[in-house]
C-alpha positions as CSV (number, residue, x, y, z in Angstrom):
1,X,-114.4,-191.3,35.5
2,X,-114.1,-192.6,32.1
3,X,-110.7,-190.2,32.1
4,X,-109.1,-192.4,34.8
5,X,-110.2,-195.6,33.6
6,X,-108.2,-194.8,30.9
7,X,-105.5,-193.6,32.9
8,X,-105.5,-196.7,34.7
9,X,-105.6,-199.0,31.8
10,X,-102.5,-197.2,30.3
11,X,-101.1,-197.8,33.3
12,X,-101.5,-201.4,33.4
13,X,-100.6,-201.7,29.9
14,X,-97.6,-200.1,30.2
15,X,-96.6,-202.3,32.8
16,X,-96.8,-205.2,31.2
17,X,-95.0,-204.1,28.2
18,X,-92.2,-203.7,30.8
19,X,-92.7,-206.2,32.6
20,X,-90.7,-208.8,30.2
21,X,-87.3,-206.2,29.5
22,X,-88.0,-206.4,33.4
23,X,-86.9,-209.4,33.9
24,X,-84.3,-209.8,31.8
25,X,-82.1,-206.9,33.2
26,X,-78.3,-208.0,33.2
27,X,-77.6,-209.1,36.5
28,X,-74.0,-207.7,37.9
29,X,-71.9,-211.0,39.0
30,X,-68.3,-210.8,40.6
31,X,-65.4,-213.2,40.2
32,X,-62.4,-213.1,42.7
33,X,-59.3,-214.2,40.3
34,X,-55.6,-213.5,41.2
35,X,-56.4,-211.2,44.1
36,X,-58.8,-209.2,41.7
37,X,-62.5,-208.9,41.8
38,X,-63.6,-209.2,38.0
39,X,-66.7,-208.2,37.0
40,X,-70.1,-209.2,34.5
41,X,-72.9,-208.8,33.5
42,X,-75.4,-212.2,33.3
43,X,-78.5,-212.3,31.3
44,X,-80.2,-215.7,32.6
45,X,-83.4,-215.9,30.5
46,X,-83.7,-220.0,29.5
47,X,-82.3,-223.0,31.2
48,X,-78.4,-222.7,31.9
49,X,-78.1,-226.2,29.6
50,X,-79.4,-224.5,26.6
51,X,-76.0,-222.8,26.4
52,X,-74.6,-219.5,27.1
53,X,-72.6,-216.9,24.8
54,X,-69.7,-215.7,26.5
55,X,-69.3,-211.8,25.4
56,X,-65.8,-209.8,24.9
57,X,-65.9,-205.9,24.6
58,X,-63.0,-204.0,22.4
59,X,-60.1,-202.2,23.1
60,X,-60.1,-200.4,26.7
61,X,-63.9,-200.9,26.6
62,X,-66.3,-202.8,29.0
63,X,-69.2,-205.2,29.0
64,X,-72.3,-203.0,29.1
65,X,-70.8,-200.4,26.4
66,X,-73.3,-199.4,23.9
67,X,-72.8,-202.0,21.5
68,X,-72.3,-205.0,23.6
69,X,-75.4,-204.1,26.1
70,X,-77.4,-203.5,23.4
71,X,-76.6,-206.9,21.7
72,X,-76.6,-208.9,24.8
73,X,-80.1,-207.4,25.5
74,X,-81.2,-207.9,22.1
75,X,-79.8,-211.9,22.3
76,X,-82.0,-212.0,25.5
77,X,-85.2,-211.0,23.5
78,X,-84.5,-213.8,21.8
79,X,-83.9,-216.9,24.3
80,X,-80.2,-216.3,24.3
81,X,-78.4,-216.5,27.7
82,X,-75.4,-214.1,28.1
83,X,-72.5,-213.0,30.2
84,X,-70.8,-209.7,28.9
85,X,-67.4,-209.6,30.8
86,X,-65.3,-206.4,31.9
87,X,-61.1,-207.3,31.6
88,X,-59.7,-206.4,34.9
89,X,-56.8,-204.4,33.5
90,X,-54.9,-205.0,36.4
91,X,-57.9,-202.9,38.0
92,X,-60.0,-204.4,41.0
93,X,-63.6,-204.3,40.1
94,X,-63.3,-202.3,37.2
95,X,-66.5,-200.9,35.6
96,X,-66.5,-198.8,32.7
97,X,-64.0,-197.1,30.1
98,X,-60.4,-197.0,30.9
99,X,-59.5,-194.0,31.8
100,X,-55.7,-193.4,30.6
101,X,-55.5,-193.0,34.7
102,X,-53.5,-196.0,36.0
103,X,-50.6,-198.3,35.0
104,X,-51.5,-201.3,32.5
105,X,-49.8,-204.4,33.9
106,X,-52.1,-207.2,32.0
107,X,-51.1,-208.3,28.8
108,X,-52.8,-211.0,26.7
109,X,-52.1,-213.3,29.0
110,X,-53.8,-211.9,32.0
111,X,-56.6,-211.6,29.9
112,X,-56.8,-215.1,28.8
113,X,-56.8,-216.3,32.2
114,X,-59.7,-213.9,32.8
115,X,-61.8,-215.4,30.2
116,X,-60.7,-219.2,31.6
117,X,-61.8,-218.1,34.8
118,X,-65.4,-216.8,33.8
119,X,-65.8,-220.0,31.4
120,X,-64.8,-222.1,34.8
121,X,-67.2,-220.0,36.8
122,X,-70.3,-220.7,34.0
123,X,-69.3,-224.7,33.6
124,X,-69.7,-224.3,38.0
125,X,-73.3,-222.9,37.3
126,X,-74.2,-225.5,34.6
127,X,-74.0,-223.1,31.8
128,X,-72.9,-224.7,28.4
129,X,-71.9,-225.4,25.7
130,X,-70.7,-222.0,25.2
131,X,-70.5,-219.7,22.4
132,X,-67.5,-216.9,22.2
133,X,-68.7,-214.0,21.0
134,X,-66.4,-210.7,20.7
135,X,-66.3,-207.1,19.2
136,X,-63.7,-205.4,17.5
137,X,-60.4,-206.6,19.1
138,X,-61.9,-208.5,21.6
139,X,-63.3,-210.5,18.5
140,X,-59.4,-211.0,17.8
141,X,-58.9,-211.7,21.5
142,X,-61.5,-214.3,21.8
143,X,-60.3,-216.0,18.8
144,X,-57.2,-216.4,20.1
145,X,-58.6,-217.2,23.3
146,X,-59.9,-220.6,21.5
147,X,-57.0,-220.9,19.8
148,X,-54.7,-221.1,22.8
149,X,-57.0,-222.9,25.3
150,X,-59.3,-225.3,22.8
151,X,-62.0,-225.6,25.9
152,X,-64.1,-228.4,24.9
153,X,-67.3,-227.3,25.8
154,X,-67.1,-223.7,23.0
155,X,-69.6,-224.9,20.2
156,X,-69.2,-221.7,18.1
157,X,-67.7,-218.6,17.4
158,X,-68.9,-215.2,16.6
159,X,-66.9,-212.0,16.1
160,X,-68.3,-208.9,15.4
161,X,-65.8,-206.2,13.2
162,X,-63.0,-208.5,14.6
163,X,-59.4,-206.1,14.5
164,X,-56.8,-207.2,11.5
165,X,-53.5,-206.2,11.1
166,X,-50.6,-205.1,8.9
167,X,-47.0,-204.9,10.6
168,X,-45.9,-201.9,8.5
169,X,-48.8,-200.1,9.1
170,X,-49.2,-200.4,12.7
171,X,-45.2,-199.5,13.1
172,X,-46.1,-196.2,10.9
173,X,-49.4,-195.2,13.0
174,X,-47.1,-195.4,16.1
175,X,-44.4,-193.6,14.9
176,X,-46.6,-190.9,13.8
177,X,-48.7,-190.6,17.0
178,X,-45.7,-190.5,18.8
179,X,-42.3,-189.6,16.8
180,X,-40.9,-192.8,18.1
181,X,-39.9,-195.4,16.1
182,X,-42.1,-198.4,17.6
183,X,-39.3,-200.6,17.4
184,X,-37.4,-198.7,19.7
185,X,-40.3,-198.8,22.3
186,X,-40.3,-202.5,22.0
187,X,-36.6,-202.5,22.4
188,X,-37.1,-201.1,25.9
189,X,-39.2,-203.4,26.6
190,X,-37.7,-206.4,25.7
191,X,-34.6,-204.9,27.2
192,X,-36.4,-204.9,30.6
193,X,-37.7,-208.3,30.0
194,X,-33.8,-209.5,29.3
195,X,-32.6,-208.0,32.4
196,X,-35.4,-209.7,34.2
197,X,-37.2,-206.7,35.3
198,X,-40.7,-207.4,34.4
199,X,-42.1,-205.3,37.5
200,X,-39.9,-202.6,36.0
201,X,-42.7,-200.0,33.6
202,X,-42.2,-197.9,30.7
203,X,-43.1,-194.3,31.7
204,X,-45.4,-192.1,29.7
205,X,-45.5,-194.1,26.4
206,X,-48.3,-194.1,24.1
207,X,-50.3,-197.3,24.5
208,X,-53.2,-197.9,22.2
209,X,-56.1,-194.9,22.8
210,X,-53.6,-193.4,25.8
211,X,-51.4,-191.1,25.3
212,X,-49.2,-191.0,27.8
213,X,-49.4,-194.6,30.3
214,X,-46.8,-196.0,32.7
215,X,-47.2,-199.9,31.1
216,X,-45.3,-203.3,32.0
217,X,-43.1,-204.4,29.0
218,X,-45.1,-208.0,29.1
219,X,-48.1,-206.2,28.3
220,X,-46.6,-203.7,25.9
221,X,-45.0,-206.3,24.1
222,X,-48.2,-208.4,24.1
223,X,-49.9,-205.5,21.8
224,X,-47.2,-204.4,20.0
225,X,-44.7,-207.3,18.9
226,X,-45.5,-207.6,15.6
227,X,-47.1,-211.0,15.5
228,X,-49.9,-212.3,12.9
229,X,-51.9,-213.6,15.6
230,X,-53.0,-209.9,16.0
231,X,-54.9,-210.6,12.3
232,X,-58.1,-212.5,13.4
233,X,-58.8,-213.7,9.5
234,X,-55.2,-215.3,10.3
235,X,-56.7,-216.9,13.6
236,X,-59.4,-218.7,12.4
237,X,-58.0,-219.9,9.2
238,X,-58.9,-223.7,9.6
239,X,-60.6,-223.3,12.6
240,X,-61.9,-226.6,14.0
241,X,-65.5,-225.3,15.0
242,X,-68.1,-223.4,13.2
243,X,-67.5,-219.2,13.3
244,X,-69.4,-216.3,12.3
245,X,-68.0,-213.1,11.1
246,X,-70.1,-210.1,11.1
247,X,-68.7,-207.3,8.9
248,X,-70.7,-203.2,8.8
249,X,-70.2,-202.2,5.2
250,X,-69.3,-198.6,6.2
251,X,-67.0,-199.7,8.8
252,X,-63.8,-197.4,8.0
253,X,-62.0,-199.4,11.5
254,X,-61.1,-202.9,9.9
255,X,-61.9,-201.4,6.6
256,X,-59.9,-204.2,4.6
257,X,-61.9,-206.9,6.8
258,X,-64.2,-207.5,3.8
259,X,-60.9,-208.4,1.7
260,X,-59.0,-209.9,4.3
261,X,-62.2,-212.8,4.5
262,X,-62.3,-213.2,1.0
263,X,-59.2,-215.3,1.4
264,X,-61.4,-217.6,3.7
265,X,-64.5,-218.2,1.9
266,X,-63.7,-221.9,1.0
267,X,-63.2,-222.9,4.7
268,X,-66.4,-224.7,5.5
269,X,-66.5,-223.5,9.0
270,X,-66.2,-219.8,8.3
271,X,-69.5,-217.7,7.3
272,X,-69.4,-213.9,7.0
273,X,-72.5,-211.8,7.0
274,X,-72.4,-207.9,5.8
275,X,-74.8,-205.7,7.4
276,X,-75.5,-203.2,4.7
277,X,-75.3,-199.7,6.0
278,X,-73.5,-200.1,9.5
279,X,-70.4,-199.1,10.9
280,X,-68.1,-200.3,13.5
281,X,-70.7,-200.2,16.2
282,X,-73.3,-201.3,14.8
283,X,-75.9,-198.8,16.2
284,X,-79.6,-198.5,16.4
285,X,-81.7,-201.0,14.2
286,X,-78.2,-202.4,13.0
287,X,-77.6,-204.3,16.1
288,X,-81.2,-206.0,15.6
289,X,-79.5,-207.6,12.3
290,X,-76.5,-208.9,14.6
291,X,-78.6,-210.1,17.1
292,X,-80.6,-212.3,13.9
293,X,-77.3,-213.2,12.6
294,X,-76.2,-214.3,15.7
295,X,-79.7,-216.5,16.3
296,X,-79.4,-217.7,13.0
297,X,-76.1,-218.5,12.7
298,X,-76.9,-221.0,16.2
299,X,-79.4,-222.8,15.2
């Protein structure tokens, strides 16, 4: 008897450890935008007027990838309410990695209007102010996101291993992943663009983790152009609202991050934190420390 008592009483134990991460699983919300069904992931854990942090995966990624479940979980341990956001892609309910499978037709601004959308759909359930929050290039992306649209209701930013960029070396990586000059790639496309076929794709071009990807010249052109706005320290120089950087010191991804903020470290709106020991993805206990820097950084 005494054997099932304690059975029991593990039992019950158990389930009230659960019970909490219970009740904070991310909820899966749907958005119809521009004949697309975009897709979320919602952790409601405190009143929607206590604000809401608006997530962005990186490159190809999705919302409930390791690092940004893991952090939007961990932001809901700590009162934070969340919605982690897939980009469509051009894809109708996409979930998950892309898969080098289908044509890319969404360029930046596809994915801007995306984000407006989802900021629209949280102002529609009272959710605000809002915070952007975004990881490796979608850190970039975010930023830009503010920069180009200025909502009014975005208190904050935070970006997570945000992307930079150097012209000469992005031209160089493309030419020696594909043995084409990248110039002549964007040549085609602008050349498509001129003759005002936009509908018209490249065929079988490399495109950032594909290989080989049928892709609209808009969108090719809206990764590749050399432009500065693909440098996030470049984004948020002077920006108008308080941002938080988080840099991994082993991150060998944006390893010249570190350097590239040092040129920003008399902007009072700007703060960097370095999480000793972590890389790009911030794994395991290092995603507790951007969770804290996150909470700290808000209040």
């Amino acid at each position: 008897m005494s054997g099932s008592r304690k059975f029991v009483h593990a039992g019950w134990l158990a389930l009230i450890l659960w019970l909490p991460f219970a009740a904070t699983a991310a909820e899966r919300i749907t958005l119809e935008h521009d004949g697309l069904t975009l897709v979320g992931h919602l952790q409601s854990v405190s009143e929607p007027a206590d604000g809401v942090v608006l997530m962005l995966h990186g490159t190809l990624a999705h919302g409930r990838m390791e690092i940004m479940a893991t952090v939007q979980d961990l932001l809901a341990e700590r009162g934070l309410n969340s919605l982690s956001v897939n980009l469509s892609y051009g894809i109708d309910g996409r979930d998950g990695m892309f898969e080098c499978d289908r044509p890319v037709t969404h360029g930046l601004d596809a994915h801007f209007a995306e984000l407006q959308a989802w900021r629209a759909w949280l102002a529609d359930q009272g959710y605000g102010p809002v915070t952007l929050l975004g990881h490796s290039r979608g850190g970039n992306q975010i930023a830009r996101f503010y920069h180009e649209y200025g909502p009014g209701d975005v208190r904050a930013l935070v970006l997570i291993a945000p992307s930079t960029y150097d012209a000469d070396r992005a031209a160089a990586d493309y030419e020696a992943q594909t043995g084409m000059p990248l110039a002549t790639a964007l040549g085609q496309a602008e050349e498509l663009l001129r003759m005002e076929q936009p509908d018209t794709r490249l065929t079988g071009v490399r495109f950032l983790y594909c290989e080989e990807l049928d892709v609209a010249p808009a969108a090719f052109l809206a990764y590749y152009r050399p432009e500065q706005a693909h440098d996030t320290p470049t984004v948020i120089d002077g920006v108008d609202i308080p941002a938080l950087v988080i840099i991994g010191s082993e991150d060998d991804v944006v390893a010249d991050l570190p350097e590239r903020m040092a040129g920003l470290v008399d902007d009072a709106n700007i703060a960097s934190v370095t999480i000793d020991g972590a890389d790009h993805f911030f794994r395991d206990f290092f995603a507790d420390d951007v969770a804290d820097a996150v909470v700290d950084f808000l209040d």
